[in-house]
C-alpha positions as CSV (number, residue, x, y, z in Angstrom):
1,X,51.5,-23.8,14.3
2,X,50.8,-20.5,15.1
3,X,50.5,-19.1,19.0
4,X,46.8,-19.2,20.3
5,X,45.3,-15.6,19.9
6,X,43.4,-13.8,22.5
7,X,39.6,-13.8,21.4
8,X,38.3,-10.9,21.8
9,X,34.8,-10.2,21.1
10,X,33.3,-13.2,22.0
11,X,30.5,-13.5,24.4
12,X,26.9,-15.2,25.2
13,X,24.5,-12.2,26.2
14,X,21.2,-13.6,27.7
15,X,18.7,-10.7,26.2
16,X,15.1,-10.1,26.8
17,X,12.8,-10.2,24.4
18,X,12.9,-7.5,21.0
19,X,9.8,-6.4,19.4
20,X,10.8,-6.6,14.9
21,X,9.5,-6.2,12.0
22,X,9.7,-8.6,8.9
23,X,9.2,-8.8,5.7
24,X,7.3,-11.4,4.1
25,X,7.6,-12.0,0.0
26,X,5.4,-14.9,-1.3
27,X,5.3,-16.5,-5.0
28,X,3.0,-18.6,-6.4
29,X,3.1,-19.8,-10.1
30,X,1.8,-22.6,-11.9
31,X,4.9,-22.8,-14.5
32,X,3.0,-25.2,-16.8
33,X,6.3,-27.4,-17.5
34,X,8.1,-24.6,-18.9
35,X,11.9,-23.6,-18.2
36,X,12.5,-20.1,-16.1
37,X,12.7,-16.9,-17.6
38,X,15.3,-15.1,-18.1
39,X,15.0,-12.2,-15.7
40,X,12.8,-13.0,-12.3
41,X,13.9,-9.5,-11.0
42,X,9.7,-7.9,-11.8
43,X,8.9,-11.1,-9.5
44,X,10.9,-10.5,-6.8
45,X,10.2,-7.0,-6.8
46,X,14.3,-6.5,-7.4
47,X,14.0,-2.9,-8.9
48,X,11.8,-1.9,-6.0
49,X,14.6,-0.5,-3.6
50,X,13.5,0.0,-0.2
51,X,11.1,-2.9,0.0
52,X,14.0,-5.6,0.6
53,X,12.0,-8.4,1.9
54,X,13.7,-10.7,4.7
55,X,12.6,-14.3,3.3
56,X,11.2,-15.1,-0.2
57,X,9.0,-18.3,0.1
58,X,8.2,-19.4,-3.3
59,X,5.8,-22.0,-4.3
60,X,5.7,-23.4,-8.1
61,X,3.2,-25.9,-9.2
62,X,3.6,-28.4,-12.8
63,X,7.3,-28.2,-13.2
64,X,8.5,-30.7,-15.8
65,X,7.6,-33.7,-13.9
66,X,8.4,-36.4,-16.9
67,X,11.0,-38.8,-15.5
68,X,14.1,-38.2,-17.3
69,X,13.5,-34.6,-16.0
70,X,13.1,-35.5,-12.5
71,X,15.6,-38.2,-12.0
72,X,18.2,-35.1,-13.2
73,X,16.7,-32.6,-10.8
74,X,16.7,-35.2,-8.4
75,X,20.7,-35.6,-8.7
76,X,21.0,-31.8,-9.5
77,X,19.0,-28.5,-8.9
78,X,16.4,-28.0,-11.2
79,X,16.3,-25.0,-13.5
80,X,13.9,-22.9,-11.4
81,X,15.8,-23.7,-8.2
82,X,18.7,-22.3,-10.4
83,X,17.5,-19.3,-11.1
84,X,15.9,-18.2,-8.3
85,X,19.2,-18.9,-6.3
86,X,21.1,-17.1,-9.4
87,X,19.0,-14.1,-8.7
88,X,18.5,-13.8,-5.0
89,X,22.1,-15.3,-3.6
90,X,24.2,-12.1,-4.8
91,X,21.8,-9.6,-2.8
92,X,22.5,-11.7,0.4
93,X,19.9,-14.6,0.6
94,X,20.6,-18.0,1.2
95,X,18.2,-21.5,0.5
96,X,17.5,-22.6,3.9
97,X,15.4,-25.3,2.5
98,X,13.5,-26.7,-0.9
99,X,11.3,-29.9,-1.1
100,X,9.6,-31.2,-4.3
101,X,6.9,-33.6,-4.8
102,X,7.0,-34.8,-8.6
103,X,5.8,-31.0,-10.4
104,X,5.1,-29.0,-7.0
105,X,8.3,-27.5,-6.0
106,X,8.8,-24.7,-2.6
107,X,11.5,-23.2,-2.2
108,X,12.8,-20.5,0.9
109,X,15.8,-18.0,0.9
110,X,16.5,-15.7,3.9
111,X,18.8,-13.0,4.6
112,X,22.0,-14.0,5.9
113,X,21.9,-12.5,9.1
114,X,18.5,-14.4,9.9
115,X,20.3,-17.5,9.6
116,X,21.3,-18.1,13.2
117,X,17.9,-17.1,14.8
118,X,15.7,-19.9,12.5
119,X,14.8,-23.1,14.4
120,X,12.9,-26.4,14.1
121,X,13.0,-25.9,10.2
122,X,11.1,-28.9,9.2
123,X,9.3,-29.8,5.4
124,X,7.0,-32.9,4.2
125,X,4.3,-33.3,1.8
126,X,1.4,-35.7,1.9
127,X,-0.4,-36.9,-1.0
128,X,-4.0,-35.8,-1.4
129,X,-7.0,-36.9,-3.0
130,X,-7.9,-35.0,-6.3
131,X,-11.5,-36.2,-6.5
132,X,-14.0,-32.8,-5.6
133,X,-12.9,-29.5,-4.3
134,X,-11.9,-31.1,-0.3
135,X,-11.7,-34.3,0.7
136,X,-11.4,-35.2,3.8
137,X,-7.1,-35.6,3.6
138,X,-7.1,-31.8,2.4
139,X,-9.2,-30.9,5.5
140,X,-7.1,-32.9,7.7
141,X,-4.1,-31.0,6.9
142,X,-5.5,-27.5,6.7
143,X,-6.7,-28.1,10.3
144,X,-3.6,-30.2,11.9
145,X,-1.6,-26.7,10.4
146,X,-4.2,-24.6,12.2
147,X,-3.8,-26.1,15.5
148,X,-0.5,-26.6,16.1
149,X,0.6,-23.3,14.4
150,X,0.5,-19.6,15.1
151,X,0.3,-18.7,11.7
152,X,-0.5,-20.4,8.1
153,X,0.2,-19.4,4.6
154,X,-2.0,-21.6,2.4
155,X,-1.3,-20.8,-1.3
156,X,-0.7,-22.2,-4.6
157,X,-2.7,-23.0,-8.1
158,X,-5.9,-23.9,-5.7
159,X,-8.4,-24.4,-8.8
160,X,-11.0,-22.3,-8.0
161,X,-13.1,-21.2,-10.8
162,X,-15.4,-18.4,-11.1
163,X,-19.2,-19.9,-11.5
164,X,-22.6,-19.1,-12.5
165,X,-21.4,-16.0,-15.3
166,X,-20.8,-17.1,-18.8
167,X,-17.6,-16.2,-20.4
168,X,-18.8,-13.4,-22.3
169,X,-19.7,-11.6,-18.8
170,X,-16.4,-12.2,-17.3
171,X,-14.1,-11.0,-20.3
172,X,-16.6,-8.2,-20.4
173,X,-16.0,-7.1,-16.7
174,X,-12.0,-7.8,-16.8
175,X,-11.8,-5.5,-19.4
176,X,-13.8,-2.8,-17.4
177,X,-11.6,-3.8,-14.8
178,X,-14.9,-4.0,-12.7
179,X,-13.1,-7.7,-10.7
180,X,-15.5,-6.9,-7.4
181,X,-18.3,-7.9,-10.4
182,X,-17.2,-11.3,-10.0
183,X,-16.2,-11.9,-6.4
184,X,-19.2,-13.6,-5.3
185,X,-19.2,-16.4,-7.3
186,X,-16.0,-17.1,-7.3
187,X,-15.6,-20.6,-5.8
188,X,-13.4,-20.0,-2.7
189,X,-15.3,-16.9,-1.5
190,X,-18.0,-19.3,-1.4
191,X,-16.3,-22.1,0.2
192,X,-14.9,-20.1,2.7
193,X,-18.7,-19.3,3.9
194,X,-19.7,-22.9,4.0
195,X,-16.4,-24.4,4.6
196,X,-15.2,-25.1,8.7
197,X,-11.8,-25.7,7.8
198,X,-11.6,-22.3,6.1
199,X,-12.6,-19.9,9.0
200,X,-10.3,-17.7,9.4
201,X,-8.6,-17.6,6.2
202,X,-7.7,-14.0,5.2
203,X,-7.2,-13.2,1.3
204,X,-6.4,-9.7,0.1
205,X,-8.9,-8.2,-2.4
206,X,-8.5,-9.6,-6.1
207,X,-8.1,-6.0,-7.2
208,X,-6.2,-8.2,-10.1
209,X,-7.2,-9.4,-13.6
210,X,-7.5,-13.5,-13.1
211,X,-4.7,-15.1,-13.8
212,X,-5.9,-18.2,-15.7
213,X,-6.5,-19.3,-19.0
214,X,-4.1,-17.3,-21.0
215,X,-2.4,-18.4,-24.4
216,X,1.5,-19.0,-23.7
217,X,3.6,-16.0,-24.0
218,X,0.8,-13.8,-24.3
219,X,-1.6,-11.6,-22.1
220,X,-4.4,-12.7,-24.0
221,X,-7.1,-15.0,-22.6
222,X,-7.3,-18.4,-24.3
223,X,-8.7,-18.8,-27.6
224,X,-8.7,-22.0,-28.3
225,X,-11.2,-24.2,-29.2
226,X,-12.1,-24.8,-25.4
227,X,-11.9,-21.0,-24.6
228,X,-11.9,-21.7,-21.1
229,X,-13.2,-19.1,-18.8
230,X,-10.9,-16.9,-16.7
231,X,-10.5,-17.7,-13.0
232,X,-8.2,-16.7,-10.1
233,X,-7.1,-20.3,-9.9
234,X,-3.5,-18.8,-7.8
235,X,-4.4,-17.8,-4.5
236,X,-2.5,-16.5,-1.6
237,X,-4.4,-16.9,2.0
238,X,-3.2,-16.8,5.4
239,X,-4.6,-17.3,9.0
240,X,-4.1,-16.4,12.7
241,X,-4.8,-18.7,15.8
242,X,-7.5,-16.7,17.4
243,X,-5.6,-14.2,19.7
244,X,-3.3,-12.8,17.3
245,X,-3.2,-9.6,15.2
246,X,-4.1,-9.5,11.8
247,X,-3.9,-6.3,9.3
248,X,-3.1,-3.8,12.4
249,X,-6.7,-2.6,12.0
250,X,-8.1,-3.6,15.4
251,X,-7.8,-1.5,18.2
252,X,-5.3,-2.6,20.8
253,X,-7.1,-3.0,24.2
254,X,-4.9,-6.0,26.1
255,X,-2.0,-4.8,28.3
256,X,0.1,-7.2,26.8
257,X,1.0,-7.1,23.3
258,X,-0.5,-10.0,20.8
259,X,1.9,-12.4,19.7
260,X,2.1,-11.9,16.1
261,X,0.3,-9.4,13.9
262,X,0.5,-9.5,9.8
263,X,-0.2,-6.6,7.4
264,X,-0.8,-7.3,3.7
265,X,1.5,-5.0,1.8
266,X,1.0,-5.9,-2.0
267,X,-1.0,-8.3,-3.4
268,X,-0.9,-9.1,-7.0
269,X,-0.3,-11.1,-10.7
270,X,2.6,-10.4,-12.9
271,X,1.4,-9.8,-16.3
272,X,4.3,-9.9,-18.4
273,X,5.5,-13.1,-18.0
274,X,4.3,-15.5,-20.6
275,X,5.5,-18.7,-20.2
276,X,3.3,-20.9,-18.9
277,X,-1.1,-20.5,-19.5
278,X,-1.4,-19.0,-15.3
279,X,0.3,-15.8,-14.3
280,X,2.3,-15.6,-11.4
281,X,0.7,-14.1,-7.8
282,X,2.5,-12.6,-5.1
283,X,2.0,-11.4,-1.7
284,X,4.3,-9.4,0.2
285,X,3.4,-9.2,4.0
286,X,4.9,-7.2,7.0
287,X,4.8,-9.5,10.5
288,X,5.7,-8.0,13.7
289,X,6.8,-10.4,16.4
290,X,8.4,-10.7,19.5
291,X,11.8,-12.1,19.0
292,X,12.4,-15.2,21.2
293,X,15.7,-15.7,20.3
294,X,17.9,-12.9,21.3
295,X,21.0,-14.5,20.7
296,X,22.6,-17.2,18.5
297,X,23.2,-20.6,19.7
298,X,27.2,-20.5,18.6
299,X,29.3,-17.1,17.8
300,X,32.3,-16.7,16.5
301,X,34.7,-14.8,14.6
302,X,37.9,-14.9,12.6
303,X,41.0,-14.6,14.5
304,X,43.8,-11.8,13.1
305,X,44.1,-11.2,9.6
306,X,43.7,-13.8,7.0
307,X,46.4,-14.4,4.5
308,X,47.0,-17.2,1.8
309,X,49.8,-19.3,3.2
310,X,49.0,-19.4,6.8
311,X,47.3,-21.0,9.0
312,X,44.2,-19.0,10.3
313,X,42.6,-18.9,13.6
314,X,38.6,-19.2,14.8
315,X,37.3,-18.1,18.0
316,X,33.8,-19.3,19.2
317,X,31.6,-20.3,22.1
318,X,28.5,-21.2,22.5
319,X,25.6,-21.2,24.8
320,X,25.0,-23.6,27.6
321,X,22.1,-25.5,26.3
322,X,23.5,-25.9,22.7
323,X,23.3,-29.5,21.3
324,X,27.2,-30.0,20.3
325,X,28.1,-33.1,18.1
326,X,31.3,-34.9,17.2
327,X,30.2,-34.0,13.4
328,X,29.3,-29.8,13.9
329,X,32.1,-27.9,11.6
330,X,32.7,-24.9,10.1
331,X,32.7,-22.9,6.9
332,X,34.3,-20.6,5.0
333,X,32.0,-19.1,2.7
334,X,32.4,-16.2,0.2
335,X,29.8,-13.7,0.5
336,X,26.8,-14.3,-1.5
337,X,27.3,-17.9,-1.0
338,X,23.4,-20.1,-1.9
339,X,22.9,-22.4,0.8
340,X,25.1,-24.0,3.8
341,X,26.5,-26.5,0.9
342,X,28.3,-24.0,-1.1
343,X,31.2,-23.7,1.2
344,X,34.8,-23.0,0.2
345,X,36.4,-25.4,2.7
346,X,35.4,-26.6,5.9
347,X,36.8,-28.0,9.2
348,X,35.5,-30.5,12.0
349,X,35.5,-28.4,15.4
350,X,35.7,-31.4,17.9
351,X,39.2,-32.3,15.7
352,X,41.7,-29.6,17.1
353,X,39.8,-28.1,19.2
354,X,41.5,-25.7,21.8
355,X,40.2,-23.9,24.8
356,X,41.7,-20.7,25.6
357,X,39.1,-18.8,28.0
358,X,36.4,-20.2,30.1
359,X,33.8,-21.4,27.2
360,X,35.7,-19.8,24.3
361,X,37.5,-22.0,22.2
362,X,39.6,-21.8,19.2
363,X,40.3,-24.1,16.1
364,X,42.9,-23.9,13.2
365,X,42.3,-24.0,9.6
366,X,45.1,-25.3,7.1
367,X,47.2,-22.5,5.5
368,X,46.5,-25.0,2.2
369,X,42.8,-24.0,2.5
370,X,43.3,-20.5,2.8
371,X,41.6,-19.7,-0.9
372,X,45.1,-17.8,-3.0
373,X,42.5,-15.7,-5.0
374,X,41.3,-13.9,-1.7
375,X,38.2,-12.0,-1.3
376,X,35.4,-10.9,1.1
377,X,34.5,-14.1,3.1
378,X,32.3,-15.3,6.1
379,X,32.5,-18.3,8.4
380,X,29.7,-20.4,9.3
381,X,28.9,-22.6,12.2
382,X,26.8,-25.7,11.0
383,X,24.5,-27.4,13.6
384,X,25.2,-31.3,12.8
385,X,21.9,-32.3,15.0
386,X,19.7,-29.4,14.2
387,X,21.1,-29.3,10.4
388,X,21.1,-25.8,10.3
389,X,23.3,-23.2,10.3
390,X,23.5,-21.8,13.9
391,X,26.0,-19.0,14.0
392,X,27.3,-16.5,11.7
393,X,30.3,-14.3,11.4
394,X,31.1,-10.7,10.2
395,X,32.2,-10.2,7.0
396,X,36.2,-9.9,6.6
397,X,38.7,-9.7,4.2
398,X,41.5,-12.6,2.6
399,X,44.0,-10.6,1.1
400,X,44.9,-12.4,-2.8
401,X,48.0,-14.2,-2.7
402,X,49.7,-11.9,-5.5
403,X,49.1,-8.9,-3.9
404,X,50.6,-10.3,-0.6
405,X,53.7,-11.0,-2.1
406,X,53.9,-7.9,-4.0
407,X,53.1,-5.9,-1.1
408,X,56.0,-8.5,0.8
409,X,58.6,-8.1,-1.6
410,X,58.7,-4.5,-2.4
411,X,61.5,-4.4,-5.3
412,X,59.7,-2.9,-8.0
413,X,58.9,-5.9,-10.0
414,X,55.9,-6.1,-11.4
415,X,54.0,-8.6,-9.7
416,X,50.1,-7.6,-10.4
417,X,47.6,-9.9,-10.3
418,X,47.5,-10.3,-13.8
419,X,50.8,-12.0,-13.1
420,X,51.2,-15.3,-11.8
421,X,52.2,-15.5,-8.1
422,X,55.5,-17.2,-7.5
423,X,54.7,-21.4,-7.2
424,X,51.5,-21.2,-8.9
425,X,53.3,-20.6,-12.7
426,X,51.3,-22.5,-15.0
427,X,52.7,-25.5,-17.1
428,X,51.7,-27.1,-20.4
């Protein structure tokens, strides 16, 4: 076992409070049963540089709900789960959380170094009534969100309609692009006049061409024999308690700043994807907040370098009103990694636990789960009562176990790493 090294580094910093910015990038599709596309990168706004969001929250409605299908998804991810993660975890966003109710699926990524700052993560559903526009459950919920939070996102394939006009008068005005034509009658503009629950709800303009009935794989309006008429059934909405700051609009007349304030960047449908009969909506939002949390509940930090074959060393401590359990442990995760399951290797801290300054304490990883192929890795501090991740360390470098003993040896054999490394020949 190797000596215990000095950690330096480490240390709990009680800050004040830090005034940020965050970005906000919201999905709502009705998928219609279908299997993902191929590329999500126009949804995600991926070949916008620049306009990195911090968390993606992503809502999809009628996935394949039939039960062979869900009992799979059930014991794996689902396709769309899949390729989300596919396509957001190499830029540096992990799954903090995903919860499905038969065909209504949400799912939420954030950057990595967000991770240790999130608390109280919680998810449920609740069954609703699907008799009439609101029934009394749907109110219940709306309202129980409104009062005990600072600020709701409501959105999804909400069913609205447009009423009144006769399909021959919407088309028409969609293809003048003449949408403000049509806003009032469209059903939730209405509600929201007559509706108590719904004061307060914010909605950017529908400066957008509706985004339901089309044919499948097609950006043409349905023709079948129903020809239903096109609606803006997917609808992004969200609203403040009274007191807070919405669009940045208002003048600002208290000394002390408002708590949260939201700005409505984009608002929009993605035409090009065809595979379902509703085109996708999305909403990307800048929030400025006070940060409360200043500083992570746990830090720590690799120890020394890292090399397959020895044992490796982690420094960390923690702040005084952490929650510590018998069951927290730490990751090793390669960069990119999906969600707090997709670790490498892991060890129990409260197993060899060692401490070496006042509140900083170290633990040892097996040189048999240093990872031979190397690489650019992270370690992870996983919260066993708050199941969540609540610290985070820098990036750093495990050197491949071929080029450590070619660097070691030094003769002038050939001992690349398209060679294998001494011990780890293969056999047939």
């Amino acid at each position: 076992m190797e000596q215990c090294l000095a950690a330096e580094g480490l240390s709990i910093v009680r800050g004040g409070n830090k005034l940020v910015n965050f970005g906000l990038h919201v999905v709502s599709w009705n998928v219609g049963a279908a299997p993902p596309p191929d590329d999500l990168s126009n949804l995600l706004h991926l070949d916008c540089p620049g306009r990195e969001p911090d968390m993606y929250v992503i809502g999809l409605q009628e996935l394949n709900s039939k039960l062979s299908s869900f009992l799979i998804d059930l014991a794996f991810h689902d396709a769309w789960t899949i390729q989300f993660t596919n396509s957001l975890a190499p830029l540096g966003y992990v799954k903090i959380t995903s919860i499905r109710m038969q065909g209504v699926l949400l799912l939420i990524f954030v950057k990595c170094p967000h991770l240790p700052y999130i608390r109280d993560l919680e998810t449920n559903y609740t069954r609703t009534g699907v008799f009439g526009y609101w029934v009394s459950e749907q109110r219940r919920i709306v309202g129980d969100l409104h009062r005990h939070c600072l600020l709701v996102f409501w959105f999804g394939d909400l069913n609205f309609r447009i009423a009144d006009h006769g399909l021959h008068f919407i088309r028409e005005t969609i293809s003048k692009k003449c949408y403000h034509l049509l806003w009032d009658k469209d059903q939730l503009n209405r509600a929201k006049k007559v509706e108590p629950v719904l004061n307060g709800f914010q909605e950017g303009e529908l400066l957008f061409k509706p985004t339901y009935k089309f044919n499948v794989a097609s950006i043409e309006y349905d023709t079948s024999g129903k020809k239903r008429k096109p609606a803006w059934t997917d609808r992004i909405l969200w609203r403040l308690k009274e007191g807070a700051e919405a669009g940045g609009s208002e003048p600002q007349t208290a000394p002390l700043k408002k708590p949260i304030g939201v700005t409505l960047n984009t608002y929009d449908s993605q035409m090009q994807y065809g595979v379902s009969d509703h085109k996708p909506v999305v909403g990307t939002f800048s929030l400025e907040f006070e940060k409360l949390i200043t500083r992570p509940l746990v830090e720590l930090q690799p120890v020394g370098e890292w090399k397959p074959g020895h044992d490796a060393v982690i420094s960390y401590c923690m702040l005084d009103e952490y929650p510590s359990s018998t069951w927290d442990w730490i990751g090793l995760f390669k960069v990119g990694f999906r969600s707090h399951m997709d670790y490498v290797t892991y060890l129990w801290v409260k197993d060899d636990e060692l401490m070496v300054q006042d509140d900083v304490y170290q633990v040892y990883l097996n040189s048999e789960e240093i990872p031979s192929s190397g690489g650019e890795f992270l370690l992870c501090y996983y919260s066993s009562n708050m199941e969540i991740i609540v610290g985070v360390s820098y990036h750093f470098q495990i050197v491949p176990e071929c080029l450590e003993t070619q660097l070691e040896i030094g003769n002038g054999m050939d001992m690349s790493c398209d060679h294998p490394a001494p011990g780890h020949m293969d056999t047939y």
